[in-house]
N, CA, C and O atoms as a CHARMM CRD file, in Angstrom:
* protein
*
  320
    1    1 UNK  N    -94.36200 -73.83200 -62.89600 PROA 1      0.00000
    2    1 UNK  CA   -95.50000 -73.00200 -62.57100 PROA 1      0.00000
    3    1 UNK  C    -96.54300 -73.78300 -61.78200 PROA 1      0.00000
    4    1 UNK  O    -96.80000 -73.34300 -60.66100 PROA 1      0.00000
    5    2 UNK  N    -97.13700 -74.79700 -62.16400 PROA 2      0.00000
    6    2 UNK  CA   -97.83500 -75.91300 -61.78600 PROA 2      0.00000
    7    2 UNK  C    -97.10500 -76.06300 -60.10900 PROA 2      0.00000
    8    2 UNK  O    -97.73500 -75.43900 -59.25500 PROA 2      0.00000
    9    3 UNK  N    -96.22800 -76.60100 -59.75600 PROA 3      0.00000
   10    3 UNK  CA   -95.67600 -76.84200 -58.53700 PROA 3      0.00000
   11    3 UNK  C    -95.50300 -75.72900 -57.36200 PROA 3      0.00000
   12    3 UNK  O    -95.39600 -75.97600 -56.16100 PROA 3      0.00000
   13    4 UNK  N    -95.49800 -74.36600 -58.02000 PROA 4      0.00000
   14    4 UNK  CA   -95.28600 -73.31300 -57.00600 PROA 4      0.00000
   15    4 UNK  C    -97.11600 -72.91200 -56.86100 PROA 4      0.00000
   16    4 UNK  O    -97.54000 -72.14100 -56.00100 PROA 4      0.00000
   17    5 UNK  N    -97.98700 -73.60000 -57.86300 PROA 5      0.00000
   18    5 UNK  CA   -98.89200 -73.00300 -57.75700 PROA 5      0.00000
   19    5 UNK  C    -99.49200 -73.86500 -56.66800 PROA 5      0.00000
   20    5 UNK  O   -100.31600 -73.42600 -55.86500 PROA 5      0.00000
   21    6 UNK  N    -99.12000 -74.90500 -56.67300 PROA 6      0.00000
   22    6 UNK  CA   -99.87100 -76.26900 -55.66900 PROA 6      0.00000
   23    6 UNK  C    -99.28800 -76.06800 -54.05000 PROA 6      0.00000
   24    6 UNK  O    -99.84900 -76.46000 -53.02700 PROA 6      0.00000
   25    7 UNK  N    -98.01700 -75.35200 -54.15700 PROA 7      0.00000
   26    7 UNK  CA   -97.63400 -74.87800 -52.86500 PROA 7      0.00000
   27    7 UNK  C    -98.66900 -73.18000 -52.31500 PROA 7      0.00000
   28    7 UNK  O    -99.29200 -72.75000 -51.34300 PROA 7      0.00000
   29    8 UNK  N    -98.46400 -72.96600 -53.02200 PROA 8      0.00000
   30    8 UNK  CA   -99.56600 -71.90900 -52.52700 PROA 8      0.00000
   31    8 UNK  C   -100.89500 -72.57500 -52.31300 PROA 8      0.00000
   32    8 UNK  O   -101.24800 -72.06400 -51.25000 PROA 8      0.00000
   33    9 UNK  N   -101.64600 -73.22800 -52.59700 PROA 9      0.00000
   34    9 UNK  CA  -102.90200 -73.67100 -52.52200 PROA 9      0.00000
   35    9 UNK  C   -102.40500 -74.65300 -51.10700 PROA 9      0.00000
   36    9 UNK  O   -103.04100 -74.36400 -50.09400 PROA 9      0.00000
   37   10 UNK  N   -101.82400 -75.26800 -51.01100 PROA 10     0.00000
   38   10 UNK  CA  -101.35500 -76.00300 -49.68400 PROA 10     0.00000
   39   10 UNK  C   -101.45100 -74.93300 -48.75400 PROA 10     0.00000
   40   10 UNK  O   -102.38500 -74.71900 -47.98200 PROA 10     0.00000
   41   11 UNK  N   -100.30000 -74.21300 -48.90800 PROA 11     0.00000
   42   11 UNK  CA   -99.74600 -73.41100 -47.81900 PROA 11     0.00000
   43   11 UNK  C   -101.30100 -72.74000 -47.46400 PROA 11     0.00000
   44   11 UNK  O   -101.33500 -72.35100 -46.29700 PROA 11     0.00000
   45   12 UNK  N   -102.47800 -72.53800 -48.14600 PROA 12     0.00000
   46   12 UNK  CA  -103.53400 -71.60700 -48.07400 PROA 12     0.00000
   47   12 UNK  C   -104.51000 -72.52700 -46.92900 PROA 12     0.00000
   48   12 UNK  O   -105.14100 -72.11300 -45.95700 PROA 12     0.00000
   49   13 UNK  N   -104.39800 -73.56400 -47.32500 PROA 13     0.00000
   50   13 UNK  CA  -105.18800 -74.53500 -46.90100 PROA 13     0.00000
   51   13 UNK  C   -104.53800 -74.85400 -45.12400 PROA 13     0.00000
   52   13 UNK  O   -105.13200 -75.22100 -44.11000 PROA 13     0.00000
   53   14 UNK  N   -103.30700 -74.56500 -45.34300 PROA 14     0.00000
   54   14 UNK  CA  -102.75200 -75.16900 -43.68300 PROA 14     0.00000
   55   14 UNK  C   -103.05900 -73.79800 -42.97800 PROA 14     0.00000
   56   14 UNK  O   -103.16900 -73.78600 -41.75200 PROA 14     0.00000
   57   15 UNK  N   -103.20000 -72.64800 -43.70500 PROA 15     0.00000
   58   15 UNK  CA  -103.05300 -71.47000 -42.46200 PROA 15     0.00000
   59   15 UNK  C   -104.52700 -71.42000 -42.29400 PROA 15     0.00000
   60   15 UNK  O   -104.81100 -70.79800 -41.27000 PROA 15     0.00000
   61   16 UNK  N   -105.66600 -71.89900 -43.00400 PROA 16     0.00000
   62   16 UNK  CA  -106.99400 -71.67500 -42.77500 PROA 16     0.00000
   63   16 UNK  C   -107.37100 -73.26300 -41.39100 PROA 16     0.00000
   64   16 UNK  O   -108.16800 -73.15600 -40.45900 PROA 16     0.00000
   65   17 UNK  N   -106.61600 -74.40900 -41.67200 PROA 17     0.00000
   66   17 UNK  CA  -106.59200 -74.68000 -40.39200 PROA 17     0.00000
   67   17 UNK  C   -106.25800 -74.77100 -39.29400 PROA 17     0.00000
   68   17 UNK  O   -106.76300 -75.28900 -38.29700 PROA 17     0.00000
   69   18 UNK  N   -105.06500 -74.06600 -39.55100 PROA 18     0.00000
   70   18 UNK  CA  -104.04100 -73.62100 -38.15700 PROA 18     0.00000
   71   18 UNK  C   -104.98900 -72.48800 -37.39300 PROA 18     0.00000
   72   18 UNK  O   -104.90400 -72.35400 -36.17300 PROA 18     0.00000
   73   19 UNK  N   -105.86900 -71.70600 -38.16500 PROA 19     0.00000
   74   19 UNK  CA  -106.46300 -71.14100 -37.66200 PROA 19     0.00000
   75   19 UNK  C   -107.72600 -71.28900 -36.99100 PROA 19     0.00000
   76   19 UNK  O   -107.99200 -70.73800 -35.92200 PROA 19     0.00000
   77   20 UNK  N   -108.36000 -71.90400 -37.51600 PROA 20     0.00000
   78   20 UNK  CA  -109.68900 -73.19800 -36.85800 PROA 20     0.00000
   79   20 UNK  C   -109.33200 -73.58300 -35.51900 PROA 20     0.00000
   80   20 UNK  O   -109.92300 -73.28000 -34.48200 PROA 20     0.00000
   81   21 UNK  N   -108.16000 -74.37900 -35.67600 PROA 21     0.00000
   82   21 UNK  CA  -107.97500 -75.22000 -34.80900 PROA 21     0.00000
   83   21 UNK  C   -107.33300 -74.65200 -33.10500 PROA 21     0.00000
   84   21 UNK  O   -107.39000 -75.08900 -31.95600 PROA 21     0.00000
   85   22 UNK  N   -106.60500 -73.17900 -33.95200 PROA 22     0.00000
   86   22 UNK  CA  -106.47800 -72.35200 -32.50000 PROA 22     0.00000
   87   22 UNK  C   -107.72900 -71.73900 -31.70600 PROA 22     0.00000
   88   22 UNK  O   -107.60000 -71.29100 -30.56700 PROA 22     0.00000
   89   23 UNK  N   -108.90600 -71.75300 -32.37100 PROA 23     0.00000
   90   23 UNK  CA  -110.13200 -71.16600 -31.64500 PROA 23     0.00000
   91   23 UNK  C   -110.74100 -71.92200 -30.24100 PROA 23     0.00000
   92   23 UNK  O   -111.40600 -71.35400 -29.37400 PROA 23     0.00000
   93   24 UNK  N   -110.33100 -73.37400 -30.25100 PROA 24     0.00000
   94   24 UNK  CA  -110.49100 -74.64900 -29.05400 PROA 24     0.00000
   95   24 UNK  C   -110.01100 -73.84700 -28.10700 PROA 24     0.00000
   96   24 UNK  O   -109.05600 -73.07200 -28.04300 PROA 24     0.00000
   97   25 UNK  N   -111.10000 -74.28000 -27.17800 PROA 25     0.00000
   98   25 UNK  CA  -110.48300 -74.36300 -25.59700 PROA 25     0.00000
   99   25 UNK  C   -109.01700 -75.04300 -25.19300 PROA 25     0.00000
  100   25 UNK  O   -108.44700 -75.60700 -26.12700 PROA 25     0.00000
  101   26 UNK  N   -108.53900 -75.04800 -24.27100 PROA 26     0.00000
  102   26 UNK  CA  -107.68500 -75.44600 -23.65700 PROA 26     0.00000
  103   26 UNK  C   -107.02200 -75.53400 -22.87600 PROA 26     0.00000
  104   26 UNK  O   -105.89600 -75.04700 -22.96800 PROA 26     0.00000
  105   27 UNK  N   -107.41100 -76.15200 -21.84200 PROA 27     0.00000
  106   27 UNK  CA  -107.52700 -77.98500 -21.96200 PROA 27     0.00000
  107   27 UNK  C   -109.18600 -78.05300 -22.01700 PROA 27     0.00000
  108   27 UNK  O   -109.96700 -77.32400 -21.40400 PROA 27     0.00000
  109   28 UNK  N   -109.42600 -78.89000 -22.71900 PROA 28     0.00000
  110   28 UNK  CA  -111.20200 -79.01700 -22.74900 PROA 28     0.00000
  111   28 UNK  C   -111.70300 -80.55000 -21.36600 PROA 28     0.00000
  112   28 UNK  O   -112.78100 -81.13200 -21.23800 PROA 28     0.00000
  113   29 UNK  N   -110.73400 -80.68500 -20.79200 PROA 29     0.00000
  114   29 UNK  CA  -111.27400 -81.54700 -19.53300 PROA 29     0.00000
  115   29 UNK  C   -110.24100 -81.52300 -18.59700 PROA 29     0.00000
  116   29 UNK  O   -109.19200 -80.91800 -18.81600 PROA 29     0.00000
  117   30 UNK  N   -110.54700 -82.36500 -17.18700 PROA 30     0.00000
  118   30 UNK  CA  -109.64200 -82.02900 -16.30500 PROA 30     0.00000
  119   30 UNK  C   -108.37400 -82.33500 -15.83900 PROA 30     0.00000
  120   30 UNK  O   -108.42800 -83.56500 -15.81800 PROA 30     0.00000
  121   31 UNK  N   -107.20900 -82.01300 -15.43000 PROA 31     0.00000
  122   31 UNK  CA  -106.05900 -82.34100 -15.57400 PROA 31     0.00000
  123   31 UNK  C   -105.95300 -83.19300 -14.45500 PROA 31     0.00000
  124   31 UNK  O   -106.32600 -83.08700 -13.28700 PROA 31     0.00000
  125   32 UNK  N   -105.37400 -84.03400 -15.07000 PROA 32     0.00000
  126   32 UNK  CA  -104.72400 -85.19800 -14.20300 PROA 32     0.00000
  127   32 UNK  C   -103.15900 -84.91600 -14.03500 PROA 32     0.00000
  128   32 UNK  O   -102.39800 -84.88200 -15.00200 PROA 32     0.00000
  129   33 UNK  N   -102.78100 -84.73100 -12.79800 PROA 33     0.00000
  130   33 UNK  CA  -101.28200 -84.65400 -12.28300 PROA 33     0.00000
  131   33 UNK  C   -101.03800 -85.93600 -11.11200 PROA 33     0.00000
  132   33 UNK  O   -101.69100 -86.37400 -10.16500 PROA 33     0.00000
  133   34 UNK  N    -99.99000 -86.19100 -11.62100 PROA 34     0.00000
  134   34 UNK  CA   -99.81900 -87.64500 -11.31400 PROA 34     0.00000
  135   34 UNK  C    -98.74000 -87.36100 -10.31400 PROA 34     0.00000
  136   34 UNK  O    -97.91000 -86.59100 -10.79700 PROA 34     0.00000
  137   35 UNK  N    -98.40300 -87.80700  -8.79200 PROA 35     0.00000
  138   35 UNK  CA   -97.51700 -87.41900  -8.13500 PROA 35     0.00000
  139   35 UNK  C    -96.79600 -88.83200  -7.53000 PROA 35     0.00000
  140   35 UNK  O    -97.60000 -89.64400  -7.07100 PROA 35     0.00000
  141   36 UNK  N    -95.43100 -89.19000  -7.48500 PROA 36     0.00000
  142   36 UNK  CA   -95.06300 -90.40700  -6.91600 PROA 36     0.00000
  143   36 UNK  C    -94.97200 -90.83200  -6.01400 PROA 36     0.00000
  144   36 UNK  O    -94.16000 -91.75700  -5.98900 PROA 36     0.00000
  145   37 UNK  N    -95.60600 -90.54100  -4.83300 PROA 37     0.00000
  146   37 UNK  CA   -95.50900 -90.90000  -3.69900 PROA 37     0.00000
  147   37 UNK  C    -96.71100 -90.40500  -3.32800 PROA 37     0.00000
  148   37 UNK  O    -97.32000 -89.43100  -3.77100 PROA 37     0.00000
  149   38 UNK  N    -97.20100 -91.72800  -1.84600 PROA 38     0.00000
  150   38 UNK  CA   -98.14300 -91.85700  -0.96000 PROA 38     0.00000
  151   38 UNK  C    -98.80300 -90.43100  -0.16800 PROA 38     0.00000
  152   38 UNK  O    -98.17900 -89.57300   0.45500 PROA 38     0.00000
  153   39 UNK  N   -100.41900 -90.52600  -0.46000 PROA 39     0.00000
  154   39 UNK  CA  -100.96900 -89.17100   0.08500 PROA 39     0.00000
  155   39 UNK  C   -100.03400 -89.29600   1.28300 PROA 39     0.00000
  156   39 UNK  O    -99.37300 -90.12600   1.90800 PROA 39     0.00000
  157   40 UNK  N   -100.45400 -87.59300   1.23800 PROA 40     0.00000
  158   40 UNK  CA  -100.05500 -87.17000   2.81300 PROA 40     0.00000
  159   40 UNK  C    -98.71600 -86.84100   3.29100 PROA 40     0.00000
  160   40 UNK  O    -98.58700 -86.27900   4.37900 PROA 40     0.00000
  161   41 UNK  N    -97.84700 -87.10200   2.66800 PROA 41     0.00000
  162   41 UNK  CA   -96.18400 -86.71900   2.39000 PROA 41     0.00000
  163   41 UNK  C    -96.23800 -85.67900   1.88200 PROA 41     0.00000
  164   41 UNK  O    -97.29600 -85.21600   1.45300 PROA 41     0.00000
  165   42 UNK  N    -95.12500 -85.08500   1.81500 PROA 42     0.00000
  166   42 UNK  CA   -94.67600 -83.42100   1.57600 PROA 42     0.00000
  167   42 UNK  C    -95.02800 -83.25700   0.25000 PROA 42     0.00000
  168   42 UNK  O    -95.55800 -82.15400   0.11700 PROA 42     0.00000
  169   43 UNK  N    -94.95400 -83.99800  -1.00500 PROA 43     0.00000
  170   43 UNK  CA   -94.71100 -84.23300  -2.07300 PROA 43     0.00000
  171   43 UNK  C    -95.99000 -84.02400  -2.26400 PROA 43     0.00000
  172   43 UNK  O    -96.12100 -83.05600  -3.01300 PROA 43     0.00000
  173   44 UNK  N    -97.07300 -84.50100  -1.92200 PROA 44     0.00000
  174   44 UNK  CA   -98.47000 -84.70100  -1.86900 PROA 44     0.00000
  175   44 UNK  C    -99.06400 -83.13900  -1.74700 PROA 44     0.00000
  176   44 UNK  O    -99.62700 -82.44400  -2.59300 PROA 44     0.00000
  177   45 UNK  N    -98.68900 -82.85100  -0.25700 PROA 45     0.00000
  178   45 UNK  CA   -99.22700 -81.42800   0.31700 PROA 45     0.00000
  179   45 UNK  C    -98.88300 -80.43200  -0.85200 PROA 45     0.00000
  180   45 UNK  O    -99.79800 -79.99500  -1.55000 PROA 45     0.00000
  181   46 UNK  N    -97.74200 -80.11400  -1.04500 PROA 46     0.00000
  182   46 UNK  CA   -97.11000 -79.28400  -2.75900 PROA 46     0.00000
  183   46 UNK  C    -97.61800 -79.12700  -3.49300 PROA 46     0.00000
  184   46 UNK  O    -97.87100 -78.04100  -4.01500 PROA 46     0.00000
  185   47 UNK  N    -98.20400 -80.96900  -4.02700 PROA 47     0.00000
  186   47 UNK  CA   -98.59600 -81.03700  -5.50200 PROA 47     0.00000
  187   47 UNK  C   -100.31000 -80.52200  -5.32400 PROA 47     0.00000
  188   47 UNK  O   -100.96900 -80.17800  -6.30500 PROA 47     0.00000
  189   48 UNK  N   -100.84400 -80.54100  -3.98600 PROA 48     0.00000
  190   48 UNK  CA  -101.99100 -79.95900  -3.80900 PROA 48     0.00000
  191   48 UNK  C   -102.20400 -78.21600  -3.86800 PROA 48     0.00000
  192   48 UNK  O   -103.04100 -77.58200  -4.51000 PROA 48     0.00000
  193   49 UNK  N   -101.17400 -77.74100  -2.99500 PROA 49     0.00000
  194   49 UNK  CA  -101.03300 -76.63100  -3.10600 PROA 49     0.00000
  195   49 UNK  C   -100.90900 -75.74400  -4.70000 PROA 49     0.00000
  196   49 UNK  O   -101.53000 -74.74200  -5.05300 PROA 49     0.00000
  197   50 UNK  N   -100.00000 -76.44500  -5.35800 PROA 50     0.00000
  198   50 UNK  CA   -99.74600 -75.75500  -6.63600 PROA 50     0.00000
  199   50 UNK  C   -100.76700 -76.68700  -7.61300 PROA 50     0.00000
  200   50 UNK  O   -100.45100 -76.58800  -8.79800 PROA 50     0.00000
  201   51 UNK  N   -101.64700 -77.35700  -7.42100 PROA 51     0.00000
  202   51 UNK  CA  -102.60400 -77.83000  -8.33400 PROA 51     0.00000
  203   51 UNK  C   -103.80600 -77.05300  -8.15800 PROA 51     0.00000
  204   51 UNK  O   -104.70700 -77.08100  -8.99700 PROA 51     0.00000
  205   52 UNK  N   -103.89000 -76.01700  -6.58700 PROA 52     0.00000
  206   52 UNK  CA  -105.21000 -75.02800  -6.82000 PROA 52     0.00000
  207   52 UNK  C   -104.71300 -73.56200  -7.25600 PROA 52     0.00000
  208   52 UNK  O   -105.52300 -72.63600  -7.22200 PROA 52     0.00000
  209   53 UNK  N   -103.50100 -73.36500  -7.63100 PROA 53     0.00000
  210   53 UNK  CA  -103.23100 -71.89500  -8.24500 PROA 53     0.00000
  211   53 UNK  C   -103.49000 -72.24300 -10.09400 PROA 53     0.00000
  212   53 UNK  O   -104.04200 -71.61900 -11.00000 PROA 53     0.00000
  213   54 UNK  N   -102.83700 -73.42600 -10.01200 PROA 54     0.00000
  214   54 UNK  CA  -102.91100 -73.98600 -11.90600 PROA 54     0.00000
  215   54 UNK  C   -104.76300 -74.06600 -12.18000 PROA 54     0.00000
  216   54 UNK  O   -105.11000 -73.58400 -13.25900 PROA 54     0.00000
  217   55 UNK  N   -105.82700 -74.59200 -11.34300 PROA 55     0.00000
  218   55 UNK  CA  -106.66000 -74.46100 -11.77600 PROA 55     0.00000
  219   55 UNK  C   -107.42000 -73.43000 -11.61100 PROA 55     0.00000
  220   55 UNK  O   -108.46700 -73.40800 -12.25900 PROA 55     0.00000
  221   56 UNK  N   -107.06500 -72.16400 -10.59400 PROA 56     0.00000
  222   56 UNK  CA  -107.61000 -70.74800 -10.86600 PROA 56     0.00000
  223   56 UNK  C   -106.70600 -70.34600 -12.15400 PROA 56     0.00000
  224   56 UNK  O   -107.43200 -69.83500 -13.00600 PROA 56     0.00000
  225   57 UNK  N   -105.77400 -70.39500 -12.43500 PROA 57     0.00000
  226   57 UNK  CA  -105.24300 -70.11600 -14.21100 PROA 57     0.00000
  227   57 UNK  C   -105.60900 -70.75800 -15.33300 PROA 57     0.00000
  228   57 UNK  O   -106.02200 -70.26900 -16.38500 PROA 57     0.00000
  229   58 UNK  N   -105.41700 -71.98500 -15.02000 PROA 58     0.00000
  230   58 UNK  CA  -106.45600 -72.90300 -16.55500 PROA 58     0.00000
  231   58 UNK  C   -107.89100 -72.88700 -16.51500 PROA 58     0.00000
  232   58 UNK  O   -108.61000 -73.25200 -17.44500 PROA 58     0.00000
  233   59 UNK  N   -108.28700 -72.44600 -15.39200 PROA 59     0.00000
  234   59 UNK  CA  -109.86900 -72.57300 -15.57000 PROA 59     0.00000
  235   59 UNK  C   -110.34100 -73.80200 -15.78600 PROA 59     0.00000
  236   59 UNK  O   -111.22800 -74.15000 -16.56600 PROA 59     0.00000
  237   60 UNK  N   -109.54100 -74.59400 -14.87600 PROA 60     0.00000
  238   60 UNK  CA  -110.35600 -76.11500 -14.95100 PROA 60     0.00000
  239   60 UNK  C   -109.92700 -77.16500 -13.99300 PROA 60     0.00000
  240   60 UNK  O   -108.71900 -77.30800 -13.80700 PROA 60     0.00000
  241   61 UNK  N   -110.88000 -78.00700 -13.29000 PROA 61     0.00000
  242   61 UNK  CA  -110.21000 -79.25600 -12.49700 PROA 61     0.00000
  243   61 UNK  C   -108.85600 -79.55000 -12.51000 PROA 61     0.00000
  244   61 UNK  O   -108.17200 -79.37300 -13.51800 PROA 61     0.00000
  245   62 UNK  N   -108.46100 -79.94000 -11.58100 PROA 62     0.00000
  246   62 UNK  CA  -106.72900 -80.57200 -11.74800 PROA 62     0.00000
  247   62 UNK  C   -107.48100 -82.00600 -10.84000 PROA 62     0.00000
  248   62 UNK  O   -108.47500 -81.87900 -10.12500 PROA 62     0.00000
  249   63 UNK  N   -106.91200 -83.03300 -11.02100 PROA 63     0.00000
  250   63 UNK  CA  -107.26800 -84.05400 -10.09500 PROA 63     0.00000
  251   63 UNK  C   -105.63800 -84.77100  -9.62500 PROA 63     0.00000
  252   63 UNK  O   -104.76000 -85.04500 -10.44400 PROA 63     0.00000
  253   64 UNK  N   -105.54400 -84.94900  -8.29600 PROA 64     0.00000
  254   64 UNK  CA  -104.34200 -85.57100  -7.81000 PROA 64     0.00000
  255   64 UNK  C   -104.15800 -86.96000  -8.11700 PROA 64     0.00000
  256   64 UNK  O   -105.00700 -87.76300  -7.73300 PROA 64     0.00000
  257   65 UNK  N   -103.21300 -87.31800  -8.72400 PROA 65     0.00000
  258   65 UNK  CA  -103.15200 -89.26400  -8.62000 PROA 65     0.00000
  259   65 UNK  C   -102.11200 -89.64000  -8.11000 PROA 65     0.00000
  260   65 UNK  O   -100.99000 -89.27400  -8.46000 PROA 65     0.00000
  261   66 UNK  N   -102.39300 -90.47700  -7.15300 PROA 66     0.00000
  262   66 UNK  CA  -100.99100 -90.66800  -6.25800 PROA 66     0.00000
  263   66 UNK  C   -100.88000 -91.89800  -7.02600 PROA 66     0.00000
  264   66 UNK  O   -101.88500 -92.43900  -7.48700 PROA 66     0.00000
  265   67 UNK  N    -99.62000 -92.40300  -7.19800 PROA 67     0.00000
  266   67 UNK  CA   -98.94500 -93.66100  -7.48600 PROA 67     0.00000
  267   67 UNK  C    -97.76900 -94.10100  -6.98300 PROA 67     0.00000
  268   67 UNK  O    -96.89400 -94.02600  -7.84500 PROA 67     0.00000
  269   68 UNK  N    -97.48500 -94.41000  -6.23500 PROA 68     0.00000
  270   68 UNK  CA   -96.20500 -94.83400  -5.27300 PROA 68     0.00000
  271   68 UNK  C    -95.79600 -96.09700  -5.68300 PROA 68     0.00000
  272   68 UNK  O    -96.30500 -96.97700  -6.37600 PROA 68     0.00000
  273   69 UNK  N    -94.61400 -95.94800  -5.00700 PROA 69     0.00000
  274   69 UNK  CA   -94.03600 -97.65500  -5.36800 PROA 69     0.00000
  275   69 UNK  C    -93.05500 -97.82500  -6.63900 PROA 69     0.00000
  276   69 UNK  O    -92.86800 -97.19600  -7.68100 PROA 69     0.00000
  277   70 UNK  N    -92.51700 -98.99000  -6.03700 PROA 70     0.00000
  278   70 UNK  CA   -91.75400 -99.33400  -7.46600 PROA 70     0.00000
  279   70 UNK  C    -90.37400 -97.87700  -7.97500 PROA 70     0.00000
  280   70 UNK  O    -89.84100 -97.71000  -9.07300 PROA 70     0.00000
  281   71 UNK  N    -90.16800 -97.01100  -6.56900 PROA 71     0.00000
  282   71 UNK  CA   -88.88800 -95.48100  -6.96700 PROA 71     0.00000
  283   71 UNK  C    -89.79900 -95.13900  -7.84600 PROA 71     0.00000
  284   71 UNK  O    -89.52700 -95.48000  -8.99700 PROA 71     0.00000
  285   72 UNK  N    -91.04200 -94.43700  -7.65500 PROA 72     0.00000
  286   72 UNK  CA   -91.23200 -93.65100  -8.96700 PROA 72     0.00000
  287   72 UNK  C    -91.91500 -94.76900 -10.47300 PROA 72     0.00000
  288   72 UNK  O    -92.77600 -94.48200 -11.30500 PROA 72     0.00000
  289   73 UNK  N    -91.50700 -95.40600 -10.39100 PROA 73     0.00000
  290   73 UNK  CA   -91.68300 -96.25000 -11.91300 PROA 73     0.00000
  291   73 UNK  C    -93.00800 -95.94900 -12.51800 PROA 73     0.00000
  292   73 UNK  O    -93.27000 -95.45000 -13.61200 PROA 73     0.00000
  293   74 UNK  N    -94.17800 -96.57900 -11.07200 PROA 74     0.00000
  294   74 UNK  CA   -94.94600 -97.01800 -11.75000 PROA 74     0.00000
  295   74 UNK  C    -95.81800 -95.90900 -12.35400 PROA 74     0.00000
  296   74 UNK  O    -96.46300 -96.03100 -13.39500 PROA 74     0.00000
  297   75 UNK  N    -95.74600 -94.47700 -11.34500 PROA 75     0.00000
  298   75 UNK  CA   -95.59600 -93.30500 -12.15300 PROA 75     0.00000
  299   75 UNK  C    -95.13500 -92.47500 -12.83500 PROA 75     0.00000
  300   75 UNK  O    -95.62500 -91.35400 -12.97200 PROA 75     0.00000
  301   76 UNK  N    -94.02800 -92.91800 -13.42500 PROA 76     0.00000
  302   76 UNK  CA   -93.28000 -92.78000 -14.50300 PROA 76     0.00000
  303   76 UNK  C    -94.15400 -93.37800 -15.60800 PROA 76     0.00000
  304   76 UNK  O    -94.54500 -92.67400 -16.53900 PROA 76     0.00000
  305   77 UNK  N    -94.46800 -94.70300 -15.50400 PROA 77     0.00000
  306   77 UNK  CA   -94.74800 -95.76900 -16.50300 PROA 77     0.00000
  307   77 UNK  C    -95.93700 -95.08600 -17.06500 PROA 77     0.00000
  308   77 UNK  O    -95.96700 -95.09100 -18.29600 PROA 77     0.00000
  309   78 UNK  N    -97.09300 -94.40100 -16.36500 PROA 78     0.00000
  310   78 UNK  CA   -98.46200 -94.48100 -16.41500 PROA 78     0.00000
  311   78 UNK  C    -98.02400 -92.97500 -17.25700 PROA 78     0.00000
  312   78 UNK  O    -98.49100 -92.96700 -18.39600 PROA 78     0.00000
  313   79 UNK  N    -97.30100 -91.84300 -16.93900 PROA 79     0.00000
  314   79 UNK  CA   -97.13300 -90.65000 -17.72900 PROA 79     0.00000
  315   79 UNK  C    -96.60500 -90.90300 -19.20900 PROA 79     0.00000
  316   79 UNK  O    -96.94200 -90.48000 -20.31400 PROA 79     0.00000
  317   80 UNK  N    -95.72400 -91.69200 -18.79100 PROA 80     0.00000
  318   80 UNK  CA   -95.30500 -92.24700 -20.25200 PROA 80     0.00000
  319   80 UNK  C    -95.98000 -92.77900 -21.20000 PROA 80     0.00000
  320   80 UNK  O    -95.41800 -93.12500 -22.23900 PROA 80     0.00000
């Protein structure tokens, strides 16, 4: 009795903050999209293009970061 009663009091307690915690904004600052290769390449122009439709939908900054070099790595490394 004791043990099913402590699961209910849990379970009561996680849905009152599952619910809290869905009321946040989101994203509450601006997105950083990280692209692997040098402005000004095709890859670049794209990630610009589809970074101003994502921030008329998220309702917030997107900022471009180019990181080249290294095939990708070193922007690999930095997402990771």
């Amino acid at each position: 009795m004791l043990r099913s009663w402590s699961f209910i009091v849990a379970a009561s307690i996680a849905a009152i903050v599952a619910n809290a915690s869905s009321a946040q904004n989101y994203p509450g600052h601006p997105i950083r999209m990280v692209v692997p290769q040098p402005p000004g390449g095709n890859m670049d122009s794209n990630a610009r293009a589809l970074s101003d439709i994502l921030a008329r939908n998220f309702g917030q900054n997107i900022v471009i970061d180019n990181r080249s070099g290294a095939n990708g790595i070193i922007a690999g490394d930095l997402v990771a």
